[in-house]
C-alpha positions in Angstrom: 0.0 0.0 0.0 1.2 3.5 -1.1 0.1 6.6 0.8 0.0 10.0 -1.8 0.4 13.1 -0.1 -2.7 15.6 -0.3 -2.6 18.4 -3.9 -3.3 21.2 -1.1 -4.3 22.8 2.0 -7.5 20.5 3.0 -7.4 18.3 0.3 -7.4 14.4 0.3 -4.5 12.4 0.9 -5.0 9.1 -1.8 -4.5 5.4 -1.1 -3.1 3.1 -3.5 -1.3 0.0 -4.4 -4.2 -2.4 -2.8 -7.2 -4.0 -4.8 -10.0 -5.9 -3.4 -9.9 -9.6 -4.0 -12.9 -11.4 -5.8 -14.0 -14.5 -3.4 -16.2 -17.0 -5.7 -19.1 -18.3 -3.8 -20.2 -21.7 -4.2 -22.9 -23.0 -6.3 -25.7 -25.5 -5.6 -23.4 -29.0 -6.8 -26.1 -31.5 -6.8 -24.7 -34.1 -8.9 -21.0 -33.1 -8.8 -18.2 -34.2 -5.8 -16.5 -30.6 -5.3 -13.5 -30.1 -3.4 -12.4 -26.4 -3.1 -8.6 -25.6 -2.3 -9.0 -21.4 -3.4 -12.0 -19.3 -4.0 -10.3 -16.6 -4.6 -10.6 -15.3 -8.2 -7.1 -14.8 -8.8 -6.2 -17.7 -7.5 -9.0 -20.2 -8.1 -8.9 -23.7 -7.5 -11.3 -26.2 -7.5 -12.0 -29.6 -8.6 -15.3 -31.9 -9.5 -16.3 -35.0 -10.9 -19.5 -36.4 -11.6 -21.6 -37.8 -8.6 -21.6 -41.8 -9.6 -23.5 -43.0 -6.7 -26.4 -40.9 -7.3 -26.6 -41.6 -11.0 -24.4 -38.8 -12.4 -22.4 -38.7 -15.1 -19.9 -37.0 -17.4 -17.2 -35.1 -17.5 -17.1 -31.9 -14.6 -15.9 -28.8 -15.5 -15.7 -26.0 -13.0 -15.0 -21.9 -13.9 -14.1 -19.6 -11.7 -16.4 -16.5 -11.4 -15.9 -13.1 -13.3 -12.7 -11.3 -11.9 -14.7 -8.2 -11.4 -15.4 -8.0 -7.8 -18.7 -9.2 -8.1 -18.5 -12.0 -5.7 -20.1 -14.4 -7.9 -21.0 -18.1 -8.1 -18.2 -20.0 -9.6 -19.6 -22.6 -12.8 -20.3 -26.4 -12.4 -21.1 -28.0 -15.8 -20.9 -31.3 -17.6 -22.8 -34.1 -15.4 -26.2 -35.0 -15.8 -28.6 -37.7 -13.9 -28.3 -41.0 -15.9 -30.9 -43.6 -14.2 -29.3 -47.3 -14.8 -33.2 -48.6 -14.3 -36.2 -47.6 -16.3 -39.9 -47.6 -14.7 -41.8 -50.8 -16.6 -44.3 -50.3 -18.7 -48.1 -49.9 -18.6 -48.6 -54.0 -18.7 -45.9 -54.9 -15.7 -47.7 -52.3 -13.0 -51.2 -53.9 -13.3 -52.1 -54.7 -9.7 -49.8 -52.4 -8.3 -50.9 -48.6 -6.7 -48.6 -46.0 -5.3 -45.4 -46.5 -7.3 -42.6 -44.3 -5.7 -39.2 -44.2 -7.6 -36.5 -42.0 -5.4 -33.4 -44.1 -7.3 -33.1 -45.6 -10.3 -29.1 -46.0 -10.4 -26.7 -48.6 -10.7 -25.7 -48.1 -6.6 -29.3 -48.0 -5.5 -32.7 -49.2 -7.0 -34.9 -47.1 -4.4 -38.9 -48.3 -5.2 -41.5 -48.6 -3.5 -45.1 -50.0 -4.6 -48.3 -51.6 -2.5 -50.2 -54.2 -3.9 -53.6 -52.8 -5.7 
């Protein structure tokens, strides 16, 4: 930090030589693993990859926020939900009522059903 002496009689002195730092704030990662090392704009590091266990997949990519002091949310993008498990058809539910699918991946088949 630099302190410039004041033009004249009850003028301002200046500051200079500092800059405020940009923190990125997180985003909502449903569907990605995140790990964050550095938020801060100028030095920005985090990591992701795709959420297998709960049916995610692709290839993460993360982007750090605008570098214009803005405190922004950094980017997530590249996984989306891939159900391993369909729901059967029409035919294959008959005598069944209140069919709840909360997972259809490879780790977890999550269904419950009552008998009509």
């Amino acid at each position: 930090a630099r302190v410039l002496p004041c033009s004249g009689k009850q003028r301002e002195y200046r500051l200079t030589g500092c800059y405020l730092v940009n923190i990125c704030r997180s985003p909502d990662a449903e569907g990605y693993i995140v790990t964050e090392i550095g938020l801060a704009a100028n030095a920005f590091n985090v990591t992701a990859t795709c959420d297998g266990q709960r049916g995610y997949d692709g290839e993460a990519t993360v982007m750090a926020c605008e570098p214009n002091g803005s405190q922004g949310e950094y980017q997530l993008e590249g996984c989306s939900w891939k159900p391993l498990c369909r729901s059967p058809g029409n035919e294959s539910v008959k005598g069944y009522k209140n069919i709840k699918e909360t997972a259809l991946t490879k780790h977890a088949v999550n269904v419950t059903a009552e008998c009509d």
